[in-house]
N, C-alpha and C positions, 0 to 999 in steps of 0.2 A: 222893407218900407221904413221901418224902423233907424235904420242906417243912413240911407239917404236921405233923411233930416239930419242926423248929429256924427254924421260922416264915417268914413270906413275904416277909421282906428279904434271907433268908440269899444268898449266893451260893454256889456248887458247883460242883464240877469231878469226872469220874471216869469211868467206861467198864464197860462190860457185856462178861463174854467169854465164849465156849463152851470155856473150859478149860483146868481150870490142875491143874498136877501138884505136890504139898506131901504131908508129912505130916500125919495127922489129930490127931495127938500128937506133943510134943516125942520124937525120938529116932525115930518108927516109919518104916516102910518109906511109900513116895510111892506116894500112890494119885490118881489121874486126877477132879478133882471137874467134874464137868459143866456147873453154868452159876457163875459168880463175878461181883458186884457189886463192884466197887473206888469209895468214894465220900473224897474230899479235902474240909473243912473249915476256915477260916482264920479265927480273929477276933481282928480290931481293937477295943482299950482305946481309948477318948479320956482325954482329961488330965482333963475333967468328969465321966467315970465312964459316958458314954451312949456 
């Protein structure tokens, strides 16, 4: 799914977790969200612009 948005040369890095504890708004109290997608993206300029 991931892919077919930023296309099929991209490379990826990231992790699936059953749970992470954050605010749902800046400043509110930390509620327990049940499943969290963490996805990292990295992209290289060439000097020719490809």
């Amino acid at each position: 799914m991931v892919k077919d948005v930023l296309g099929p040369d991209t490379v990826i890095a990231g992790f699936y977790s059953y749970g992470e504890i954050s605010p749902l708004r800046p400043f509110d109290n930390c509620v327990l969200h049940n499943q969290t997608i963490t996805i990292t993206t990295i992209n290289e300029i060439t000097q020719n612009g490809n």
